[in-house]
PDB file with one MODEL, atoms N, CA, C and O in Angstrom:
MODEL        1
ATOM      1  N   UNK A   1      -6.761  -8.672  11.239  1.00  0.00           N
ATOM      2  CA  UNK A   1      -5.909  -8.233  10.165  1.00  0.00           C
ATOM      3  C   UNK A   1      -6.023  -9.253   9.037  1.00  0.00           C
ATOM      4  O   UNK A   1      -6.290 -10.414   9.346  1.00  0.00           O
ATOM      5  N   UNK A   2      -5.869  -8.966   7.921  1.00  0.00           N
ATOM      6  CA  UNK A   2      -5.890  -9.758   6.658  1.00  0.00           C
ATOM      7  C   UNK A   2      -4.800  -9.274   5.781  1.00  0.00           C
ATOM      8  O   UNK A   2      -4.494  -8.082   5.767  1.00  0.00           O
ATOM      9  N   UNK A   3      -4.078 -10.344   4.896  1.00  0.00           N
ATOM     10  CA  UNK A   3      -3.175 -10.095   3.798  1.00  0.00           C
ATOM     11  C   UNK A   3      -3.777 -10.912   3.171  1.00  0.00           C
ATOM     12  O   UNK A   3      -4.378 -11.943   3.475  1.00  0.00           O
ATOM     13  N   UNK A   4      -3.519 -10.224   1.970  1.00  0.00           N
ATOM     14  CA  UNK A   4      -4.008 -10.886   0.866  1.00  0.00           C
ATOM     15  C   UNK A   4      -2.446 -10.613  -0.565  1.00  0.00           C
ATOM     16  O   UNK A   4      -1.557  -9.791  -0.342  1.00  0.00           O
ATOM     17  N   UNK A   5      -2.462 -11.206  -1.468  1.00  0.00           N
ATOM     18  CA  UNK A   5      -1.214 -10.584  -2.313  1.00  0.00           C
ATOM     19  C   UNK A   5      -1.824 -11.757  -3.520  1.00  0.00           C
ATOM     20  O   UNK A   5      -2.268 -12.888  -3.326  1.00  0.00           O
ATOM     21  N   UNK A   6      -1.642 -10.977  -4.837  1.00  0.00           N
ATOM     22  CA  UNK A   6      -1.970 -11.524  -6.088  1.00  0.00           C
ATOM     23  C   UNK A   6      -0.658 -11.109  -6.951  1.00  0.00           C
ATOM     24  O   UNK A   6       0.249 -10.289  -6.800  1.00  0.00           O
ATOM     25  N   UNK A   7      -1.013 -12.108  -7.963  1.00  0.00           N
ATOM     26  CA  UNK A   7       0.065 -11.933  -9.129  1.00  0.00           C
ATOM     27  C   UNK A   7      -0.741 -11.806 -10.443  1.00  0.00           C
ATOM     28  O   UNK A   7      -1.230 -12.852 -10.871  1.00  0.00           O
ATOM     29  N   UNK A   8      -0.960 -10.585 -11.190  1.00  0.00           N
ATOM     30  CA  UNK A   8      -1.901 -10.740 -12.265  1.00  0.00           C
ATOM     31  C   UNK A   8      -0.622  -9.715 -13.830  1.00  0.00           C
ATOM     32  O   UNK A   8       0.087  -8.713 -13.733  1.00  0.00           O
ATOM     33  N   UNK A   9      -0.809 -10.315 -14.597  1.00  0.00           N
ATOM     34  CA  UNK A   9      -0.073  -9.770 -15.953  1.00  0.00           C
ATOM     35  C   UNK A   9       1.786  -9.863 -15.359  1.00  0.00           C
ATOM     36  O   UNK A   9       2.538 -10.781 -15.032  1.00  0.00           O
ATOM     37  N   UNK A  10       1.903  -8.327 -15.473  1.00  0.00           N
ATOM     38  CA  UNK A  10       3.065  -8.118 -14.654  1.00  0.00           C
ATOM     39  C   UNK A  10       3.513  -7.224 -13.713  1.00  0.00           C
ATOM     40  O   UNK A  10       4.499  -6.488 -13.719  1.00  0.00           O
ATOM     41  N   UNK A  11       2.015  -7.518 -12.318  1.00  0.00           N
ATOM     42  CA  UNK A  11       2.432  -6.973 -11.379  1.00  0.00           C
ATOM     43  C   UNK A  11       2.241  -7.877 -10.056  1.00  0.00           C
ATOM     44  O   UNK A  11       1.759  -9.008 -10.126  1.00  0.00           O
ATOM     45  N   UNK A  12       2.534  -7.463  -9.206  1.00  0.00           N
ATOM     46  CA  UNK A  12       2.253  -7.875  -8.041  1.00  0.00           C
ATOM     47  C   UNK A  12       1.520  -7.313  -6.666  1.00  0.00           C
ATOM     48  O   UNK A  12       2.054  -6.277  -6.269  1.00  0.00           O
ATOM     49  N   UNK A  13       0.526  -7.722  -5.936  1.00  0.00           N
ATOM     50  CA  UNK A  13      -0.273  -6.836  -6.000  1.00  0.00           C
ATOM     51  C   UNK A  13      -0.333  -6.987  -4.106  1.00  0.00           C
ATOM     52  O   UNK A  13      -1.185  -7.871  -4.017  1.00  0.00           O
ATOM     53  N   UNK A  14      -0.088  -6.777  -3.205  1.00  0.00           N
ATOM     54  CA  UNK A  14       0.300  -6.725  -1.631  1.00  0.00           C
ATOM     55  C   UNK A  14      -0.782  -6.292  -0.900  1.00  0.00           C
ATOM     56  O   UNK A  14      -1.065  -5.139  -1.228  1.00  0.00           O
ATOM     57  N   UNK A  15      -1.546  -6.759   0.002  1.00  0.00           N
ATOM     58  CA  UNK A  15      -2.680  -5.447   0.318  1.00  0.00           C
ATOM     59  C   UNK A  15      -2.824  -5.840   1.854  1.00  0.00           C
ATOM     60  O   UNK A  15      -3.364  -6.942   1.942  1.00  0.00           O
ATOM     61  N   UNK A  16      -2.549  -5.353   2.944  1.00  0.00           N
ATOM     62  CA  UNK A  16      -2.786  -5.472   4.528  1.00  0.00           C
ATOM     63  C   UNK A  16      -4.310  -4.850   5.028  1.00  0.00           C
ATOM     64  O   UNK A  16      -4.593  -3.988   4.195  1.00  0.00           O
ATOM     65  N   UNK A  17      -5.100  -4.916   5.770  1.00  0.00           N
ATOM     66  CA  UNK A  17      -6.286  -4.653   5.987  1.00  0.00           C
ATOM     67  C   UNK A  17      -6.184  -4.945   7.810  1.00  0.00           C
ATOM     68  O   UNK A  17      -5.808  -5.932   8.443  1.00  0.00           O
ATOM     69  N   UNK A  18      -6.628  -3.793   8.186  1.00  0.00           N
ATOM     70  CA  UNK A  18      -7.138  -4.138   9.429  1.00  0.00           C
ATOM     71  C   UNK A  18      -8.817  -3.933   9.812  1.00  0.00           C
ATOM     72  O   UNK A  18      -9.543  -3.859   8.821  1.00  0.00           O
ATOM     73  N   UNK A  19      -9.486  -3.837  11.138  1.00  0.00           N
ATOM     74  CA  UNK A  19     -10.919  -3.641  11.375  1.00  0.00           C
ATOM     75  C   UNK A  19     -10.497  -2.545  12.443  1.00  0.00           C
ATOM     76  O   UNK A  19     -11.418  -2.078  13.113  1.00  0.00           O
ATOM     77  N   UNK A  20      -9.692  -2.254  12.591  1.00  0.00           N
ATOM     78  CA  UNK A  20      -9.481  -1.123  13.915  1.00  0.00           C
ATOM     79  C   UNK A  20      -9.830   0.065  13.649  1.00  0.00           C
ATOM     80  O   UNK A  20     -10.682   0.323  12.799  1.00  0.00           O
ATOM     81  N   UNK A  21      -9.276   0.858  14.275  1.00  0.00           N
ATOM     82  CA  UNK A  21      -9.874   2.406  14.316  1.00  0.00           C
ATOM     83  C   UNK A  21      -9.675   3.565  13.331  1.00  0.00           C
ATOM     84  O   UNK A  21     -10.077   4.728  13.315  1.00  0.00           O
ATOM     85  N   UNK A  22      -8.811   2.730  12.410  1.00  0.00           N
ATOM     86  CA  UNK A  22      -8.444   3.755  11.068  1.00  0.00           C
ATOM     87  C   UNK A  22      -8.217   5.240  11.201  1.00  0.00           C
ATOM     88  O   UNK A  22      -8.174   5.500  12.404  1.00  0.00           O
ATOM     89  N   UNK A  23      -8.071   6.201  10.549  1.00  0.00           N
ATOM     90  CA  UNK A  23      -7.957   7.920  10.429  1.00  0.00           C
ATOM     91  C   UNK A  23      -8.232   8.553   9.396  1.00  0.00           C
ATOM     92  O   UNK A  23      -8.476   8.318   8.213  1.00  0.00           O
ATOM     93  N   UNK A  24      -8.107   9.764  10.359  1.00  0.00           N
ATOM     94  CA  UNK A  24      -8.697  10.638   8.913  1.00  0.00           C
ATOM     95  C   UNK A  24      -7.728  10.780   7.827  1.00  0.00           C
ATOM     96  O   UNK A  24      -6.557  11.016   8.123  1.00  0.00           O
ATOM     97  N   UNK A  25      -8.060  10.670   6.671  1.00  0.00           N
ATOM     98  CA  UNK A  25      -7.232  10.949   5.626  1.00  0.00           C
ATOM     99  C   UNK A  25      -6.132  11.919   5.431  1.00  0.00           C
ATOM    100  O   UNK A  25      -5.541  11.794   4.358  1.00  0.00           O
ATOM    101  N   UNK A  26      -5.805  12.665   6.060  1.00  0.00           N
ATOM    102  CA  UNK A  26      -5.095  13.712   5.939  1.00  0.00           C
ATOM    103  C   UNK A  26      -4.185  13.310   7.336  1.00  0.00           C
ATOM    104  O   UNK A  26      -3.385  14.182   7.675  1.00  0.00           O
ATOM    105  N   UNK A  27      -4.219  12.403   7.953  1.00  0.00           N
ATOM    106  CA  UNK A  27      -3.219  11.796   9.012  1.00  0.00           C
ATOM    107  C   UNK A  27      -2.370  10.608   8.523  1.00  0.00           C
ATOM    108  O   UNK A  27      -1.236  10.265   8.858  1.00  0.00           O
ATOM    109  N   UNK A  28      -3.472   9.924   7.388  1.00  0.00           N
ATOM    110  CA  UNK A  28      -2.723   8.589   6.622  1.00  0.00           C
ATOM    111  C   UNK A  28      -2.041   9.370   6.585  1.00  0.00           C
ATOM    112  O   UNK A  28      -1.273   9.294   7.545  1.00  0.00           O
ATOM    113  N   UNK A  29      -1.721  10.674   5.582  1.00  0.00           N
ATOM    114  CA  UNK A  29      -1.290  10.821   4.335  1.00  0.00           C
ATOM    115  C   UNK A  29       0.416  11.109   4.707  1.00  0.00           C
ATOM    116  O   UNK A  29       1.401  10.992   3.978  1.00  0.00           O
ATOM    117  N   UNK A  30       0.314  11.484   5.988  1.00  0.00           N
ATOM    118  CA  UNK A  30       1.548  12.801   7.222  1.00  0.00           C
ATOM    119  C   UNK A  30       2.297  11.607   7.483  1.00  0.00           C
ATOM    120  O   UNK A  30       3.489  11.904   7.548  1.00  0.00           O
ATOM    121  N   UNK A  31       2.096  10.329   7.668  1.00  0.00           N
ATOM    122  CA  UNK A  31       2.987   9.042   8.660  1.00  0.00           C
ATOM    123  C   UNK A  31       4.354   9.254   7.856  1.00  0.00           C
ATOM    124  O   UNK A  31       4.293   9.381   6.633  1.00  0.00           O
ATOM    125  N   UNK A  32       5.456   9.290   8.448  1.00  0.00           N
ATOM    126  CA  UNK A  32       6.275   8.979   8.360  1.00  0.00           C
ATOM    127  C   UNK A  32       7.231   7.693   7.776  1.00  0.00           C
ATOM    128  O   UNK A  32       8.332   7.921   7.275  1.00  0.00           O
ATOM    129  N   UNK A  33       6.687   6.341   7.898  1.00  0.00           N
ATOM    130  CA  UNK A  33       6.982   5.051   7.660  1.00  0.00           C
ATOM    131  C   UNK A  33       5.865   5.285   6.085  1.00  0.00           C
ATOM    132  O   UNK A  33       6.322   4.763   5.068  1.00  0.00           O
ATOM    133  N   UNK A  34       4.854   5.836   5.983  1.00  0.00           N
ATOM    134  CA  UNK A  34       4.051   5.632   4.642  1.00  0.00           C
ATOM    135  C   UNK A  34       5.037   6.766   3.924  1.00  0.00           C
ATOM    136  O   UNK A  34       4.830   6.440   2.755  1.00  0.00           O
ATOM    137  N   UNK A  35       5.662   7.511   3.868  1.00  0.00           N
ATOM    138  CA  UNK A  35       6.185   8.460   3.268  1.00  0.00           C
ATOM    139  C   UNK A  35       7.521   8.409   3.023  1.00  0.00           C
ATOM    140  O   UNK A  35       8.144   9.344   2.520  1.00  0.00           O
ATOM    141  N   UNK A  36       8.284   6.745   3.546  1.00  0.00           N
ATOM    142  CA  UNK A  36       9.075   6.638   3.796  1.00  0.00           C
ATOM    143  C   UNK A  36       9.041   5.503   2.523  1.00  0.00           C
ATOM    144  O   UNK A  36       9.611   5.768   1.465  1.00  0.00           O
ATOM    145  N   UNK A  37       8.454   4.456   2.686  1.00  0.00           N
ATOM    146  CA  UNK A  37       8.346   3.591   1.801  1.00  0.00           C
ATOM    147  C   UNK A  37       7.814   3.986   0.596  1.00  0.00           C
ATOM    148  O   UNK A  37       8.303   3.325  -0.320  1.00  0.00           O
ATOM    149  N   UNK A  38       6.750   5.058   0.113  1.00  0.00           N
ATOM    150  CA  UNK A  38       6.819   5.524  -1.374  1.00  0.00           C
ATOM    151  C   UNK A  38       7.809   5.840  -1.625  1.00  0.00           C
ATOM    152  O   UNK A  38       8.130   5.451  -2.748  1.00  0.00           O
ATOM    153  N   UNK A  39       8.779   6.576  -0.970  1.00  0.00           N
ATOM    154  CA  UNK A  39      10.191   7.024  -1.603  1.00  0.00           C
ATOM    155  C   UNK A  39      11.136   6.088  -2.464  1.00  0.00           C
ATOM    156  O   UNK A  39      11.864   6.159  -3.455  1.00  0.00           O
ATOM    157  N   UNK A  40      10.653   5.057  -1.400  1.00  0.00           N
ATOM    158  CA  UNK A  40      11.801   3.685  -1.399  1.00  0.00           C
ATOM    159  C   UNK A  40      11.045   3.432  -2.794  1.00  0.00           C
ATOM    160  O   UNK A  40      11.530   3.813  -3.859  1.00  0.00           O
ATOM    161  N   UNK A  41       9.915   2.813  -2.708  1.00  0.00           N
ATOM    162  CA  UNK A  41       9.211   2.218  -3.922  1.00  0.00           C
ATOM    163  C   UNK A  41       9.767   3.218  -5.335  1.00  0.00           C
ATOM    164  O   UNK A  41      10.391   2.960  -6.365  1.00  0.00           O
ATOM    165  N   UNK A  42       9.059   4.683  -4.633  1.00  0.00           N
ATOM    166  CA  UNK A  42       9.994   5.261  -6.562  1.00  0.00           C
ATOM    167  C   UNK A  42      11.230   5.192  -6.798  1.00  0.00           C
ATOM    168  O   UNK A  42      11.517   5.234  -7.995  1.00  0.00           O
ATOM    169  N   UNK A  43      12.336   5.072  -5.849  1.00  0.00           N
ATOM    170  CA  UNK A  43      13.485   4.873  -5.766  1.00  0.00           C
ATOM    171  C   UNK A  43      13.994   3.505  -6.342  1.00  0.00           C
ATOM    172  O   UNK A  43      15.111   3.311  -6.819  1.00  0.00           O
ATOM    173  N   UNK A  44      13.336   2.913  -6.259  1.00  0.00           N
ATOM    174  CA  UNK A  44      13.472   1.142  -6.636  1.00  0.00           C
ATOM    175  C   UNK A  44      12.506   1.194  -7.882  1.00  0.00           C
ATOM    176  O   UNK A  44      13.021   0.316  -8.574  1.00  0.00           O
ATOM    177  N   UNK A  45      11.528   1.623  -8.543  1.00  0.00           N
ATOM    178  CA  UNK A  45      10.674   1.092  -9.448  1.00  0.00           C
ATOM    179  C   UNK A  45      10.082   2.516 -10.053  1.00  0.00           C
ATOM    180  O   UNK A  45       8.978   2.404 -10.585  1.00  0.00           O
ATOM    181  N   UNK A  46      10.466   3.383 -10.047  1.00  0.00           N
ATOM    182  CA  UNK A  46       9.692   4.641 -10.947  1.00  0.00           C
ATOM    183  C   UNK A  46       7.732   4.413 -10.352  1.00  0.00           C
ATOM    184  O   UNK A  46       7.137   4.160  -9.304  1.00  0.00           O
ATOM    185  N   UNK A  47       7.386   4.708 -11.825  1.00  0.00           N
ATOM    186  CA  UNK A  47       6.146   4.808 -11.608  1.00  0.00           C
ATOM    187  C   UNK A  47       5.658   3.730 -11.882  1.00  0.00           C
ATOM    188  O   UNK A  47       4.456   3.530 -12.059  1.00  0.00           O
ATOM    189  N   UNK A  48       6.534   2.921 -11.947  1.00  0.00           N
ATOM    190  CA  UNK A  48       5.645   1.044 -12.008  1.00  0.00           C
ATOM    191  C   UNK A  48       5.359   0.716 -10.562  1.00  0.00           C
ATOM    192  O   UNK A  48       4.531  -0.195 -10.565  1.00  0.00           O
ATOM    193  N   UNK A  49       5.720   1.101  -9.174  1.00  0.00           N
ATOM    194  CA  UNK A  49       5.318   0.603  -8.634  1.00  0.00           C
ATOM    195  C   UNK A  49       3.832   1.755  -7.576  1.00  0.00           C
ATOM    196  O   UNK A  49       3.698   2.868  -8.085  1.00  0.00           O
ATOM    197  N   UNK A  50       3.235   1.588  -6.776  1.00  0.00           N
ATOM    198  CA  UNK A  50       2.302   2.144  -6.398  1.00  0.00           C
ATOM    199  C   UNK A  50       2.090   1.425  -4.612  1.00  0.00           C
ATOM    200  O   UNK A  50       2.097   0.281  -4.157  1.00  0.00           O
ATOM    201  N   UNK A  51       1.931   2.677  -4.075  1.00  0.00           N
ATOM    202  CA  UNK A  51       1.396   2.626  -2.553  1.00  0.00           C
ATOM    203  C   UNK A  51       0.251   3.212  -2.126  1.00  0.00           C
ATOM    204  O   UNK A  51       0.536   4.348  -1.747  1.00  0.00           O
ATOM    205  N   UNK A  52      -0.921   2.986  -2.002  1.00  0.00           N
ATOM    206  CA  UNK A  52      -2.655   3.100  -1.898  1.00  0.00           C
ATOM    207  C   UNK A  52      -2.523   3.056  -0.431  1.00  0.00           C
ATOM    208  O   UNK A  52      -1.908   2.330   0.350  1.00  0.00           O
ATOM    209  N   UNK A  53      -3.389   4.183  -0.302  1.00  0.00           N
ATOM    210  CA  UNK A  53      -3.826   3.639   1.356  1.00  0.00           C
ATOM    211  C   UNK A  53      -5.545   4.302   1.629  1.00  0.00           C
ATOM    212  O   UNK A  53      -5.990   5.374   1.220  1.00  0.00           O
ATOM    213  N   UNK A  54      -6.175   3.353   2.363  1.00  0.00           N
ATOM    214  CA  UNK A  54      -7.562   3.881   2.363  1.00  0.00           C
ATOM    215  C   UNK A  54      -7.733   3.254   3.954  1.00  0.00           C
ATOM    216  O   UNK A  54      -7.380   2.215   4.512  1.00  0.00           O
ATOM    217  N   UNK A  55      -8.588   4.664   4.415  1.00  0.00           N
ATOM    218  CA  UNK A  55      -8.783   4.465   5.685  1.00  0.00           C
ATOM    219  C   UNK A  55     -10.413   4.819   6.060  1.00  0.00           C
ATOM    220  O   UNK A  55     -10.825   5.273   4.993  1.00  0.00           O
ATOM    221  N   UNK A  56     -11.119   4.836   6.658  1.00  0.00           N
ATOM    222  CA  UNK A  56     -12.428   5.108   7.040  1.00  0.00           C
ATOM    223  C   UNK A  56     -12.552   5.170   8.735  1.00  0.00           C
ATOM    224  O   UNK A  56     -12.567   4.137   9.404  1.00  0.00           O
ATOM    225  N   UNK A  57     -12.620   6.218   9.198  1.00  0.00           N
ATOM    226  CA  UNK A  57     -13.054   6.311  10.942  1.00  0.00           C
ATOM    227  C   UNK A  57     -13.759   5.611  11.136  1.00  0.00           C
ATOM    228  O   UNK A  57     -14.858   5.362  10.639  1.00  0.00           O
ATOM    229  N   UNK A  58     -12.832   4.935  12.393  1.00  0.00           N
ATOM    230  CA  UNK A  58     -13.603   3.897  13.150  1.00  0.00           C
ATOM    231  C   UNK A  58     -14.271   2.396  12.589  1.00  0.00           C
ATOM    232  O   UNK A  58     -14.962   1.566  13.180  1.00  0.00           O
ATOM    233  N   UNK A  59     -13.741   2.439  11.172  1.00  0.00           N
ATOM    234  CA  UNK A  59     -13.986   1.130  10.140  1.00  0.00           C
ATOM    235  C   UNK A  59     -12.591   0.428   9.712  1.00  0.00           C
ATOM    236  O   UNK A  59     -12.748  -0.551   8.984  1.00  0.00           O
ATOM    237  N   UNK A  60     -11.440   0.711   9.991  1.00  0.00           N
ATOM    238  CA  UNK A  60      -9.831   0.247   9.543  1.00  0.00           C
ATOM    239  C   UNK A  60      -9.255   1.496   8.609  1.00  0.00           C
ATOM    240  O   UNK A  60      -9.405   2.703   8.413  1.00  0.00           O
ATOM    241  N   UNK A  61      -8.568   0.459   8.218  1.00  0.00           N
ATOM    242  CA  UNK A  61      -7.081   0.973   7.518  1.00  0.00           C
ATOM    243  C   UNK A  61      -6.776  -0.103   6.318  1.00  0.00           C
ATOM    244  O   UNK A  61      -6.888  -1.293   6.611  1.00  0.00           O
ATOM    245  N   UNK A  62      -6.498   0.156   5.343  1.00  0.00           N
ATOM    246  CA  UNK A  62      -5.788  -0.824   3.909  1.00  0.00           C
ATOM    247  C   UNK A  62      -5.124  -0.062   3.463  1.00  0.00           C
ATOM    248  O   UNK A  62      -5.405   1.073   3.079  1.00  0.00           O
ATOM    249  N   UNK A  63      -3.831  -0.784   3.463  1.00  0.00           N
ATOM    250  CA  UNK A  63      -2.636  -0.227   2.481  1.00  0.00           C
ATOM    251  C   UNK A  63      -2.639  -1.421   1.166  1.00  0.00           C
ATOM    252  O   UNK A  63      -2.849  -2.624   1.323  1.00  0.00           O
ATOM    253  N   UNK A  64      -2.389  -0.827   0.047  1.00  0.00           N
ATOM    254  CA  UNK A  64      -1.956  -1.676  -0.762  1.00  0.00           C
ATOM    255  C   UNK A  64      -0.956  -1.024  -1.614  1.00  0.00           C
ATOM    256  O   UNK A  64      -1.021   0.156  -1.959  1.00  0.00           O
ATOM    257  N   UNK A  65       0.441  -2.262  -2.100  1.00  0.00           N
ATOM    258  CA  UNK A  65       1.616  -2.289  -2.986  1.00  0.00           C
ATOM    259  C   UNK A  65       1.408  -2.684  -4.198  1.00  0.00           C
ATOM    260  O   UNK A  65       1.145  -3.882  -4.302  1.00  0.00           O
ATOM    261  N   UNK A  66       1.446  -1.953  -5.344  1.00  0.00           N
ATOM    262  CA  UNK A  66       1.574  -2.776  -5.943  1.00  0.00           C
ATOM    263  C   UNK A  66       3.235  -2.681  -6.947  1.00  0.00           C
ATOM    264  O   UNK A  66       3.653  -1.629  -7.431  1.00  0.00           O
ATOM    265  N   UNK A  67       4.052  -4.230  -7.079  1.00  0.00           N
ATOM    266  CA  UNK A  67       5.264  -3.969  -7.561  1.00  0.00           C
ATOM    267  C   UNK A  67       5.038  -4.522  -9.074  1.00  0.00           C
ATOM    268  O   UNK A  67       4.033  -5.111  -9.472  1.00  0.00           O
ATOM    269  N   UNK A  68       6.364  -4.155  -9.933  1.00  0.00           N
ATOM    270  CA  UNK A  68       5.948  -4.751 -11.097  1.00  0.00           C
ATOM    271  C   UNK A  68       7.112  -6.584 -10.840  1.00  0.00           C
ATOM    272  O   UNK A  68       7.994  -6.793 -10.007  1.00  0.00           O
ATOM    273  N   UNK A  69       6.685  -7.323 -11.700  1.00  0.00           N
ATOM    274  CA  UNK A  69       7.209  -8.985 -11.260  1.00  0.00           C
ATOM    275  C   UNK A  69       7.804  -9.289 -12.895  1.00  0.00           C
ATOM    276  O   UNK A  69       7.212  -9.306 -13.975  1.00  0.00           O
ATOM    277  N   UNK A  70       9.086  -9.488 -12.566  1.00  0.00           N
ATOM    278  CA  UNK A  70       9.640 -10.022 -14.070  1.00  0.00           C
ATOM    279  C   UNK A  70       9.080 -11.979 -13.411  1.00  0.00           C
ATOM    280  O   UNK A  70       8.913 -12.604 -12.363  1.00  0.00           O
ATOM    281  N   UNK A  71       8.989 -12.205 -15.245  1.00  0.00           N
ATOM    282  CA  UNK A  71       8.690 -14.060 -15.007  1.00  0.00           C
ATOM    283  C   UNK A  71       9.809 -14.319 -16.081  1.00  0.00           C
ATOM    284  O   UNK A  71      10.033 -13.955 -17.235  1.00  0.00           O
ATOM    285  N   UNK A  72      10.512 -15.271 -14.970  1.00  0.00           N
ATOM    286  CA  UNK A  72      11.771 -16.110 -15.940  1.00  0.00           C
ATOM    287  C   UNK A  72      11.549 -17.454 -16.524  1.00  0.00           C
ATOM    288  O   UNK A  72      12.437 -17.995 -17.183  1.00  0.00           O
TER     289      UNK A  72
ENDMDL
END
C-alpha cells in the first residue's frame, strides 16, 4: 500500500494505492463506503472537493481526494 498527499495552490491532494486485486469498474463505482464519502465530501465542500477512483484487474486499486486548503 502507498499514501502519498500533496499541497499544491489551494488544494489538497490525498491518494491511497494498493498492488492487490483491484475490480471492475462498475463494482468500484456500487461500494457503499465510496458512495458514502462523496456525499460527505459534497456535503462539506460543493464541487471544490473531488473523489477519483481507478482500478485495473488484478493490477490494484487508487483512490484519490482531493480537498480545497485555506492558508492562514
Amino acid at each position: 500500500m502507498k499514501i502519498r498527499s500533496a499541497v499544491r495552490d489551494t488544494s489538497l491532494t490525498l491518494e491511497v494505492s494498493d498492488t492487490g486485486a483491484g475490480a471492475t469498474d462498475a463494482s468500484a463505482q456500487r461500494g457503499r463506503g465510496l458512495r458514502l464519502l462523496r456525499e460527505r465530501l459534497t456535503g462539506l465542500y460543493g464541487d471544490a472537493a473531488t473523489l477519483v477512483t481507478r482500478t485495473v484487474l488484478d493490477q490494484g486499486f487508487t483512490a484519490t481526494v482531493t480537498l480545497p486548503v485555506r492558508r492562514e
